[in-house]
N, C-alpha and C positions, 0 to 999 in steps of 0.2 A: 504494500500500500504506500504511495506517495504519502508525503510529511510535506509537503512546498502546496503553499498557498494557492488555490486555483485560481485561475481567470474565467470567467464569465465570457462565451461567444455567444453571439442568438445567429438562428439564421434565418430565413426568410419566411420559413413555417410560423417561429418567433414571432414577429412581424405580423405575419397575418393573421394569428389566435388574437394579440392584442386590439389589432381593428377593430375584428371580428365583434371582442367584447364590447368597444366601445360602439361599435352601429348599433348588437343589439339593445343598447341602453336609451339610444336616441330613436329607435321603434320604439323602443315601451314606452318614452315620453310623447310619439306623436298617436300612440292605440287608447292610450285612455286620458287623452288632452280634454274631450267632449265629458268624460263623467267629472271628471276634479273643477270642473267650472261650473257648477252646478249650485255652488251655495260653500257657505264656511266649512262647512260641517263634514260635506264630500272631499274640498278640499287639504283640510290640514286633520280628518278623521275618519276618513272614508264613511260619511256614514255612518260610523257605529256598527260595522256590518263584520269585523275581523272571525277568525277563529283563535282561540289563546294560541295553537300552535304558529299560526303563520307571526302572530304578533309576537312571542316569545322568539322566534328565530329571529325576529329580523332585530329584537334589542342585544342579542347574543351578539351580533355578528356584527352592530354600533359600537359595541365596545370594545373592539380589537382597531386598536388605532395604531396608529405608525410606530409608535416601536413596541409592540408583542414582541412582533417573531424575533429581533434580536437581543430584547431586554430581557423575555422569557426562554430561549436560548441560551442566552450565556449565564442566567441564573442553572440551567440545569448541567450545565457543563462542573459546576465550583458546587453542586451538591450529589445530586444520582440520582434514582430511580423514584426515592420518596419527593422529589417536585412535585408531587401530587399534590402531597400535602397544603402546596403556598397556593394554590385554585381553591380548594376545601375551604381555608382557612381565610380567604378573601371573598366570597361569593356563597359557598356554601349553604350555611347554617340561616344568613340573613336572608340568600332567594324564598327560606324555603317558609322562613316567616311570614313572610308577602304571602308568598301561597296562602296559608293556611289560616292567617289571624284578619289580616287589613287589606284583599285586593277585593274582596268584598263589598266591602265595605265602602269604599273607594271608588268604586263601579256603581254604587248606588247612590252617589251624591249629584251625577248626571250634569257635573263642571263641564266647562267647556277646556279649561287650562286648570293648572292646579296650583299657579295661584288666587285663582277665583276663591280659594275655598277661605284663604284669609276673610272676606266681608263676610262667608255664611254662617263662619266662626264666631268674629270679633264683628264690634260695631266704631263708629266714627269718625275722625280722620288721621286718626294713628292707624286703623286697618285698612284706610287707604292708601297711606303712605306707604304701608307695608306690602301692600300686594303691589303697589307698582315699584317702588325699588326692587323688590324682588324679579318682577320680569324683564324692568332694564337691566340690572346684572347678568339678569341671565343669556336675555340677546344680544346684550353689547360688550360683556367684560367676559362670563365662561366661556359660552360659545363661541366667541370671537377666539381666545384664548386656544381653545380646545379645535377648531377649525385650523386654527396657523400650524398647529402642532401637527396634525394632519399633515398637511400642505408641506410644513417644511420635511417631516419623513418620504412625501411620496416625491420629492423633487431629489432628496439627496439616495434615493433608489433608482430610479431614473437617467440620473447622474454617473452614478458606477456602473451601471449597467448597459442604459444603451447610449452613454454618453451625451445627452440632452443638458441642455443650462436650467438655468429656472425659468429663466424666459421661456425658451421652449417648451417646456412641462408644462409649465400654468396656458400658453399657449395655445394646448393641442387636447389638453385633459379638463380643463374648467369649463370652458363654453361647453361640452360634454353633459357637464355637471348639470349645470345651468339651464339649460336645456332642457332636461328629461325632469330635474326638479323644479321648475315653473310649468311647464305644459301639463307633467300629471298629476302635482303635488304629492299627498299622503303615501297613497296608494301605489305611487311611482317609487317612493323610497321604499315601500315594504317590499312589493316584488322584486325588487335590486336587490334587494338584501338576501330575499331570499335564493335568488340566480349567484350570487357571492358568499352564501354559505356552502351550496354546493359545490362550488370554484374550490374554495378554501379547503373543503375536508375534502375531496378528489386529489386536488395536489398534495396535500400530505399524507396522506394512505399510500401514493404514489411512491411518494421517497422515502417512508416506511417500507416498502416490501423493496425498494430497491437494497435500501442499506440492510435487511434482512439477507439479500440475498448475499449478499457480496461477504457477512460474515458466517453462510451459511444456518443461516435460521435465526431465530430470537435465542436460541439454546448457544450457537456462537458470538452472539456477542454477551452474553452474559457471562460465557468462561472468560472470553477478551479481556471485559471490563470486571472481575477477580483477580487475572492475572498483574493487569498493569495497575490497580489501586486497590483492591483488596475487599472484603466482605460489605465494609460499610457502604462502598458507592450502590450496592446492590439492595441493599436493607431494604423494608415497606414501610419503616417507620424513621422517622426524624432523629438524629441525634440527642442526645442529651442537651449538649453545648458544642452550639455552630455559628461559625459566624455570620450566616445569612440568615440559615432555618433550622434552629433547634426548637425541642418540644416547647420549652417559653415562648419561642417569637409565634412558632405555629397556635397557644392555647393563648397568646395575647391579640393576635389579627383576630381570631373564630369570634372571641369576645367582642372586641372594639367596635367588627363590623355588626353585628346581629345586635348587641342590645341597643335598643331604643329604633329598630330598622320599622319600618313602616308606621309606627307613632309618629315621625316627625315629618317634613315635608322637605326634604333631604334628597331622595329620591324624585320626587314629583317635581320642583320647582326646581332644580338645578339642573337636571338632566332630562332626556328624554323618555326616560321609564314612564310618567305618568300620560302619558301620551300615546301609549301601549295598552297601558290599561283601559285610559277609556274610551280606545276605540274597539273594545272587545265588545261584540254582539250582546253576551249575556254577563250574568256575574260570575256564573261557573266558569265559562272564559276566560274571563280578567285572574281567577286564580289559575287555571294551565296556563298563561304566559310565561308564571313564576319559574313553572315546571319545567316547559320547554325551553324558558331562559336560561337555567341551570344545567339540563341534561344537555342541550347545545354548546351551548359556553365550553364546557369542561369536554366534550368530545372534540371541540374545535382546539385548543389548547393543550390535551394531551399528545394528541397528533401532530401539531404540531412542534411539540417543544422534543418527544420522544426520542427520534433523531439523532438528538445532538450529542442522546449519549455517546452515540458513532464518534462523532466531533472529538470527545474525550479521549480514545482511543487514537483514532486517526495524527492527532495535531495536541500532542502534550500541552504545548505552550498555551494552549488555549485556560488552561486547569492551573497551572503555576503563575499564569498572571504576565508572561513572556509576550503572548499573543494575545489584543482586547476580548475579550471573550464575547464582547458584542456583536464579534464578527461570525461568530459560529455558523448563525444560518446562512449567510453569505458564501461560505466556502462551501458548507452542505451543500449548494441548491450548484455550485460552480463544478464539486466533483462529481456529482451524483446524475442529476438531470441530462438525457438526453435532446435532442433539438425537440419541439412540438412540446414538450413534456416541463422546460424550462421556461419554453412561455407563458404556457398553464399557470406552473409556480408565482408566473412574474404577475400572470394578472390575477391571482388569487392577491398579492400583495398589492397590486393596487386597489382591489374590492377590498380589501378591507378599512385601506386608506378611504375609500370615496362612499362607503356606506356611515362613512362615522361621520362626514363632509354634507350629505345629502341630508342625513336627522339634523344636524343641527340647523341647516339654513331651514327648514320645513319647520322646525320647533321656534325656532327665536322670531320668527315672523308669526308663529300662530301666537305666543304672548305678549309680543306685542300688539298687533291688533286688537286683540280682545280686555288686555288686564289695562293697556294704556291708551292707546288710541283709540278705541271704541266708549272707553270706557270714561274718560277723558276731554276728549279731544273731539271729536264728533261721534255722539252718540248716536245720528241718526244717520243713514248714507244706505246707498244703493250695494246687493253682494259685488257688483263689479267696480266698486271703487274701493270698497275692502278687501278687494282680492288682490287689486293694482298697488294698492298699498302696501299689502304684503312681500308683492312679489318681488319691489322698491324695496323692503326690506333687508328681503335676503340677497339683491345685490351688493347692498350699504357692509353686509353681514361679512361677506366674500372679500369685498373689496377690503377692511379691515382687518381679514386674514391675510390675504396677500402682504398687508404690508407689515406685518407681525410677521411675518414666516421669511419677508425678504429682509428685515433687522436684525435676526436674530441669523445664529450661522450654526447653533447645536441645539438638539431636541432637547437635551437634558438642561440648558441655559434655558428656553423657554419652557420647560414643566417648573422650573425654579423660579421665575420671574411668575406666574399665575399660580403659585402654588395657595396665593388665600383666594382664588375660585374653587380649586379642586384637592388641596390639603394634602393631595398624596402624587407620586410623580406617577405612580402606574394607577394613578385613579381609573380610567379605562376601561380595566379588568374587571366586569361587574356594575361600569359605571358609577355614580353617585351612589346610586343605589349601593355598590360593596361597600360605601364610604359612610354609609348612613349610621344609626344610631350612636358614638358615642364622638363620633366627628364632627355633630352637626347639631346644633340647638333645639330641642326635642320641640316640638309643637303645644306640648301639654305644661312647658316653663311659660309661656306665653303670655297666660291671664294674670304674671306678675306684673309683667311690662305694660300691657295693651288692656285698654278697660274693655 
């Protein structure tokens, strides 16, 4: 087995999966241009019409933003097998809260946004103040925020890859964006999401049974990886004491994120989870979202990080700290991937980048409208000047990510610079929602503050 860093070639098949994904993304925004113009409701909720599963996937597969594959990559390179544990212990225990106590509940309140639920709560002009600070943060400082970070991951992919500038990228990928998420709205980001979950776990099943093969089963790399670092990389459970993921950090995440998760508006208002919920048909739906939020998630994530164990074997340096370990997936996809198969890989990585780009501009436009400008600003207007408005929106939205993502020149300098929108650098994983309960000011402190 080579140990020398690969290089990345595409070839023309490369090339044309790529297109490929983006034409079909610019049909789905001209197939259902006619239903998303129909009224608020159609467009930034379909309706009301979802099933939990299609809704549950497609928040699964929002929250894999630009750096997963390499940030949960090189996390599983410097632990082993038990990486399981840091999915469990971030997403876990809280998805499944949602499920079972408060999507319920939540789905019967029949909000339009969730920060509406501030006035249904609270009365007078501190829960006015409160729900519209809450939605201008949301449209214009997380999301903005959370957009760039997007943006600047899918540009410096792009970059190494098929050597594109930013110009170029933003060039050839955003009107793309733009497009298919103003023409269909709601229902144009769900179905993408969903045509990009199956992108996403196709390519890494992919490079799973590749790198199976190559050390002769899952039974060969498991002797590999005893031989070259010993019992522990192998273990099902967490170390004692680690310095990424020992049992402490694993039983302090499962806590942090799950107590107070769905009591507060954490989830709802900062992210686009509550957006999910209430565009679920029934209530029983709003609670499978949870379900298939979770069982998605973690099959999206185990598959993809799996892999890398390879990486540890393959490229020591990766594990002592010699070679960035961020770089894991990168060589993965560089020695493994054949032509046709590497494009696949490539455009699973930008689906993941551009489903997490598509909720936000569809989200920070529906709370605005409704929590500020509707609510505000002209209360009375025709759907087609509230849709126009919207749509203004989420260029304002875009365009302030561009210039967040062409400021900054590292992912990790911008999760650090937005870190009091999103409190954690791999917030992402789970969205708000993993970040909820003991991260976020519970909903039920409130009647301290607000009469």
């Amino acid at each position: 087995m080579s140990h020398d860093v690969p290089q990345v070639a595409l070839q023309a098949i490369d090339y044309l999966l790529i297109g490929l994904y983006l034409s079909a993304l610019i049909g789905l925004g001209l197939y259902y241009r006619k239903y998303a113009q129909e009224d608020l409701e159609h467009f930034f909720l379909t309706g009301r019409r979802f099933p939990g599963w299609m809704s549950g996937t497609s928040y699964a597969v929002t929250c894999m933003n630009a750096d997963v594959a390499p940030a949960y990559c090189g996390m599983t390179v410097i632990t082993g097998v038990y990486i399981c544990w840091w999915y469990i212990s971030r997403f876990g225990f809280g998805l499944m809260i949602g499920a079972v106590l408060f999507a319920v509940v939540w789905w019967r309140l029949k909000i339009f946004t969730s920060p509406e639920f501030y006035e249904l709560r609270f009365a007078g002009s501190a829960a006015i103040t409160l729900r519209t600070w809450i939605s201008l943060r949301s449209a214009f400082i997380a999301v903005v925020a959370w957009t760039g970070s997007g943006l600047l991951g899918l540009s410096k992919i792009s970059e190494s890859v098929l050597g594109w500038d930013k110009l170029t990228t933003f060039a050839i990928v955003l009107p793309v964006i733009l497009f298919y998420v103003i023409l269909s709205g709601y229902i144009g980001v769900v179905l993408s999401d969903l045509f990009q979950a199956i992108i996403l776990i196709a390519a890494s099943i992919m490079m799973m049974g590749l790198v199976w093969h190559d050390f002769g089963g899952p039974g060969g790399l498991y002797t590999a990886l005893v031989n070259q670092y010993g019992e522990a990389v192998v273990s099902w459970h967490p170390p004692r004491s680690h310095e990424l993921l020992g049992v402490v950090g694993v039983i302090a995440w499962t806590v942090g994120t799950a107590v107070g998760y769905g009591g507060d508006l954490a989830p709802m208002a900062v992210a686009m989870e509550g957006q999910r919920v209430l565009s679920c048909k029934t209530a029983r739906e709003a609670s499978k979202m949870y379900i298939w939020a979770e069982v998605t998630m973690f099959l999206m994530v185990a598959t993809l990080t799996l892999p890398a164990l390879a990486a540890m074997v393959m490229w020591p340096g990766l594990r002592d700290g010699s070679i960035d370990k961020e770089l894991s997936y990168g060589m993965l996809i560089g020695h493994y991937l054949p032509p046709g198969v590497l494009g696949l890989a490539l455009v699973a990585l930008f689906a993941s980048i551009m489903s997490t780009v598509d909720s936000n501009m569809n989200f920070g436009g529906q709370v605005f409208i409704n929590d500020v400008y509707k609510r505000l600003i002209r209360p009375v207007a025709s759907t087609r000047h509230y849709l126009l408005v919207g749509k203004l929106v989420m260029f304002v939205i875009m365009s302030l990510a561009i210039l967040v993502a062409t400021q900054d020149r590292t992912s990790s300098t911008l999760w650090s610079s937005c870190s009091v929108c999103h409190r954690l650098r791999l917030q992402p994983i789970g969205g708000s929602g993993g970040g909820g309960g003991l991260m976020h000011p519970p909903v039920w402190l409130l009647p301290l503050v607000v009469p």
